[in-house]
N, C-alpha and C positions, 0 to 999 in steps of 0.2 A: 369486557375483560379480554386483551388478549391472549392468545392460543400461542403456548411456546410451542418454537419447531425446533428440531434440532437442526433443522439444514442453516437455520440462523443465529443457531447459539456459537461463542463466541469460545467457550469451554469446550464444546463437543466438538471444534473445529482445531482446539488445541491438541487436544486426545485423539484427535483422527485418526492414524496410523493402527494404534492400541486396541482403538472402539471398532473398528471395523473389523479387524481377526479376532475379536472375542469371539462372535457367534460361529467361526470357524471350527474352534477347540470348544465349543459347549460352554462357552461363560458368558452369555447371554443369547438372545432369541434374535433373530432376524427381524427388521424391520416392516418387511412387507414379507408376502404370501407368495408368490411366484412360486411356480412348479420345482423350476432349478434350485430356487433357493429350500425348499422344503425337503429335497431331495437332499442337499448338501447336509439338512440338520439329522435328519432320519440315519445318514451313511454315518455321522461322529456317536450316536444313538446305539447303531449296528456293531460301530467297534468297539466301543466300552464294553460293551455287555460281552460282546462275541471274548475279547479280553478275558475278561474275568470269568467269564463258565469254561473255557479252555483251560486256563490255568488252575481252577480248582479241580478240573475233568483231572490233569496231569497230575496235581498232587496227590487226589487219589490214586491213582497207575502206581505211584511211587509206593505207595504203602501195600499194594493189592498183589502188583504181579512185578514188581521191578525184581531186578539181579541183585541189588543191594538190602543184604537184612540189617543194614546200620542205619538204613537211611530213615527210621523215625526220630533218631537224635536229630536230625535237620528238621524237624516240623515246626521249630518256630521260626525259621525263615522263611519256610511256606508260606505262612500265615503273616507273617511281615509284609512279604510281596504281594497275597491277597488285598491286604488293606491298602496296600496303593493302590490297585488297581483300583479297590470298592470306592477310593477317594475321587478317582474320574467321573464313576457314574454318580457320584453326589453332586458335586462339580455340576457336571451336565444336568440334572435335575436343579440345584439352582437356578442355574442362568437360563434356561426353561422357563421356570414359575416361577422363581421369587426377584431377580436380579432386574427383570426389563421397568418395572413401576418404582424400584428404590434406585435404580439409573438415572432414570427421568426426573426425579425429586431431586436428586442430588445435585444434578445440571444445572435445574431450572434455577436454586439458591444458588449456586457459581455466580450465573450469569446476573444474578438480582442483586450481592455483594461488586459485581463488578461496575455495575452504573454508577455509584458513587464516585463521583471525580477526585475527594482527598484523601481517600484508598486507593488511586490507580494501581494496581498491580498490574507487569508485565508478565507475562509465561511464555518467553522466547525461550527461557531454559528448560521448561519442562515440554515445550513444542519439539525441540530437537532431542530430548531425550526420549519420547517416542517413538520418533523417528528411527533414531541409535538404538534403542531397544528390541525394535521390529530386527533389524537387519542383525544384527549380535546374536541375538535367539535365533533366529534361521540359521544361522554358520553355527553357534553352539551345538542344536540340535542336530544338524549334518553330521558335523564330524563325530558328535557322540554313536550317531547309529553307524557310522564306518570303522567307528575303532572296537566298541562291541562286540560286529559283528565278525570282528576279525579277532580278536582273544579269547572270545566267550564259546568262538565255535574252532573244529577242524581249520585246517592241522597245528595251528598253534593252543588250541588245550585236547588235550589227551586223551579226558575222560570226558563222558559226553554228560552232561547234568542230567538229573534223575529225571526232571520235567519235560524234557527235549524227548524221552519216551511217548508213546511206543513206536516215533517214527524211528526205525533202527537206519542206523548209516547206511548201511547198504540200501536202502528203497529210496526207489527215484523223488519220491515227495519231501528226503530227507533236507537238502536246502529249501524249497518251501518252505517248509515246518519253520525253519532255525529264523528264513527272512521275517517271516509273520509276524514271529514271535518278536524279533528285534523290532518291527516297524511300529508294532504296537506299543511296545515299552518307550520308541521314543515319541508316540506321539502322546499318552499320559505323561512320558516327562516335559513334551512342551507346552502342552496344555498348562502344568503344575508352574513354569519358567513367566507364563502369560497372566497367571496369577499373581505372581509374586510381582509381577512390574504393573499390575494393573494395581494393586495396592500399595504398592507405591508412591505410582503418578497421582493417584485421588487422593493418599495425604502429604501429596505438597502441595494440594491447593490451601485448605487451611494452615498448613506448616507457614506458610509465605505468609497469611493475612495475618497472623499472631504476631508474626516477625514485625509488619510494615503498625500494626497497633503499638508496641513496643518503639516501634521508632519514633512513631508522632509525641509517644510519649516520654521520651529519652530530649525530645526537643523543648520540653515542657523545665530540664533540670534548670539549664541554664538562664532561662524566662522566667516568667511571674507564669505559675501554672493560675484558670481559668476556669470558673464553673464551667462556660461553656463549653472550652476545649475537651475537659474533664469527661464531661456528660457526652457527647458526641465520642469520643474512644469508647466509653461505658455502652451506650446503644451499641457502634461498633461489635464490641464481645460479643455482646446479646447474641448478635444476627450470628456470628463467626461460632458461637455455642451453638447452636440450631442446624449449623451447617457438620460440625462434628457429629452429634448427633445423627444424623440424617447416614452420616456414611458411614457410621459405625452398625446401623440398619443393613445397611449394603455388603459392608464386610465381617460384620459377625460370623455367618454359614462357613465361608470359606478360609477365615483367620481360626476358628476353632476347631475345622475337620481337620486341616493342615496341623496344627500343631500337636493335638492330639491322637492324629495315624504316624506323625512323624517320633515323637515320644515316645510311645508305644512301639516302634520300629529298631527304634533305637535300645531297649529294654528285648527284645527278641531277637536282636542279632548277637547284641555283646550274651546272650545266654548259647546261644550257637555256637560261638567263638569258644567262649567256654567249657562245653558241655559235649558240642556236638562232633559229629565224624566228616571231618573237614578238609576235605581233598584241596588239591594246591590251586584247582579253577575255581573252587569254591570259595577257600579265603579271599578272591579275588572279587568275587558276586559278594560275600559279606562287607567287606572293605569299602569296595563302592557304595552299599545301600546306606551303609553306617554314615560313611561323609554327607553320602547328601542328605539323611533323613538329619542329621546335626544341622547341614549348612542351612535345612531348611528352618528349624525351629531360630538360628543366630539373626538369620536375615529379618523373620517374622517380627521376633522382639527388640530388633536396633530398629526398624521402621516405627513399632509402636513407642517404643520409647520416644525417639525422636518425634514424634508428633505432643506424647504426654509431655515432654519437657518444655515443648513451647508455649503451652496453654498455660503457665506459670511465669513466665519473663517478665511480661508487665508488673506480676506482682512482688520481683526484687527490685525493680526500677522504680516502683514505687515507693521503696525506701531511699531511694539518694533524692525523691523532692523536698523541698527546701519549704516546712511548714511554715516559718516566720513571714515568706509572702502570699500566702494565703488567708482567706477570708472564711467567714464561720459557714458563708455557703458551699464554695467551694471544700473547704474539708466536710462537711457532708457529704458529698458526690463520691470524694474522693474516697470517704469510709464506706458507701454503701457500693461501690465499686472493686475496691479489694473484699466485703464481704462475699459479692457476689464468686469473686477469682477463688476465695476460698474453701465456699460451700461445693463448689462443682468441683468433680474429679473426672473430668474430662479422658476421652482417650477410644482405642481401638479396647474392645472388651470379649472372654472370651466367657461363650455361651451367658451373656449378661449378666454373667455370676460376677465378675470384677475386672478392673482397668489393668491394662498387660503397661507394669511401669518398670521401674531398676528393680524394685524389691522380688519382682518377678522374675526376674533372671537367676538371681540368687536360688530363689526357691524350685525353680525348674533345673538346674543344673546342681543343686545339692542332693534332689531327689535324688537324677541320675546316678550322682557319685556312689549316696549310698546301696542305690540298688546294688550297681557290681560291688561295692564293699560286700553286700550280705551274701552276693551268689558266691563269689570268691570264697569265702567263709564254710560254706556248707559245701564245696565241691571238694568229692571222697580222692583221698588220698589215690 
């Protein structure tokens, strides 16, 4: 039996760019042991964590010995910004322990869909959208830490945020502190950016094959459709279901912490907004956390959707085939076929409780709605 490699898969060589800064940002393991390289994982290890015990260190100061006696009404933005941060060191613990063996699996059926010769798919497009991806995220993430770090601190905001305690302006540590603080925020948000393109690029590998299925089958309207045609697309699913599967193994952990710290984020700022004692740099720290923790859940569910909506196309194209030219074996094939497209509810799923589809959207943004409907409601004259 041969031993797949990745230095000769054909997939992992299309993901290059992407696959290789994973283990950078903590979303998978390094492939070898080298001293340098261990050192590299330990230092992403160092800042997560050094992150998140800082910043809870800070929110407590805030409530213990800060100047401000208003500032408990801000605790759910605290605690907002704790759970991003706590979503890095998840993050990092996946791609640690769970990511590197549901990687490899994922790969390996790429590459085994791809031997097929009357599936050729090409991924020139998804090869340069790594590419573009890598280098877009590096200039994104740049300029996010230079504009930050120039709003969020002196002299363009006035007041200095409860958290930026107890380094007081006046001590020499006081830019330290504020760079620290900005360099780690953006490297959680690019770590969160590398996420979001890495699930992505892994469902446009099946997004494509569902697509190029559908097309062999859309060539079938105009022809005399064929048991065997039939049956060879129907295998096809099979293998292309197996492979959904497999990555929805791989993207569970990270599609469900995201959407559920991002949700969650979003329900404790708009109560901040609300509720809270909201200085004018502050509105500005709620405002941004609010966009992104939305942009993140919009991004999350138009990916999923778009992958659940494909695993259905065969089955409306298989209403414009033209039963009068088929035969009683062929409409067999062709019914235990669509039974199969049926039965499956394919898709990105979260915490394997259910498939993230349109209906999903509705019900995560109705939530939403009616939470502020109800805070709105109970908030005192």
């Amino acid at each position: 039996m041969k031993v797949w490699d990745s230095r000769n898969s054909l997939t992992y060589n299309t993901l290059r760019p992407l696959v290789l800064l994973m283990p950078l940002l903590g979303l998978n393991r390094f492939p070898n042991t080298q001293k340098k390289v261990v050192f590299i994982q330990i230092l992403s290890c160092v800042i997560h964590v050094t992150a998140l015990l800082s910043f809870v260190g800070k929110i407590i100061w805030c409530f213990v010995g800060a100047e401000n006696s208003m500032e408990h009404k801000n605790i759910s933005l605290y605690i907002a910004l704790s759970g991003n941060l706590l979503v890095g060191i998840i993050f990092y613990l996946c791609g640690l322990i769970y990511v590197p063996t549901k990687l490899r699996n994922f790969l390996k059926i790429c590459d085994d869909l791809r031997t097929d010769p009357l599936f050729d798919i090409s991924y020139l497009k998804l090869k340069k959208f790594s590419k573009m991806f890598v280098i877009i995220s590096l200039i994104t993430v740049c300029v996010f830490t230079v504009v930050s770090m120039l709003v969020l601190n002196p002299p363009f905001a006035s007041v200095i945020l409860c958290f930026q305690s107890p380094v007081w302006k006046d001590s020499p540590f006081f830019w330290v502190s504020i760079s620290l603080n900005t360099l780690t925020t953006s490297f959680c948000i690019a770590q969160k950016i590398f996420a979001f393109g890495m699930i992505y690029a892994f469902c446009c590998i099946p997004t494509n094959e569902f697509l190029k299925c559908d097309q062999e089958f859309k060539k079938m309207i105009d022809s005399e459709p064929t048991a065997r045609k039939i049956e060879t697309i129907r295998k096809r699913y099979v293998s292309i279901k197996i492979l959904v599967e497999e990555l929805d193994k791989l993207l569970c952990p990270f599609v469900s912490v995201a959407i559920g710290v991002a949700f969650t984020t979003v329900c404790f700022v708009v109560h901040v907004l609300i509720y809270g004692n909201v200085s004018h740099t502050l509105v500005v720290v709620n405002i941004v956390t609010l966009v992104m923790a939305l942009s993140e859940i919009i991004i999350i569910l138009a990916i999923a959707v778009s992958l659940h909506g494909t695993t259905t196309v065969c089955l409306e194209t298989s209403q414009l085939l033209d039963g009068a030219k088929m035969n009683t074996e062929t409409v067999g094939i062709l019914t235990l076929y669509i039974d199969n497209m049926k039965s499956n509810h394919l898709g990105l799923t979260f915490l394997k409780l259910f498939v993230l589809d349109k209906a999903t959207i509705l019900t995560v943004f109705g939530s939403l709605i009616s939470y502020v409907i109800v805070i709105v409601q109970f908030k005192p004259q």
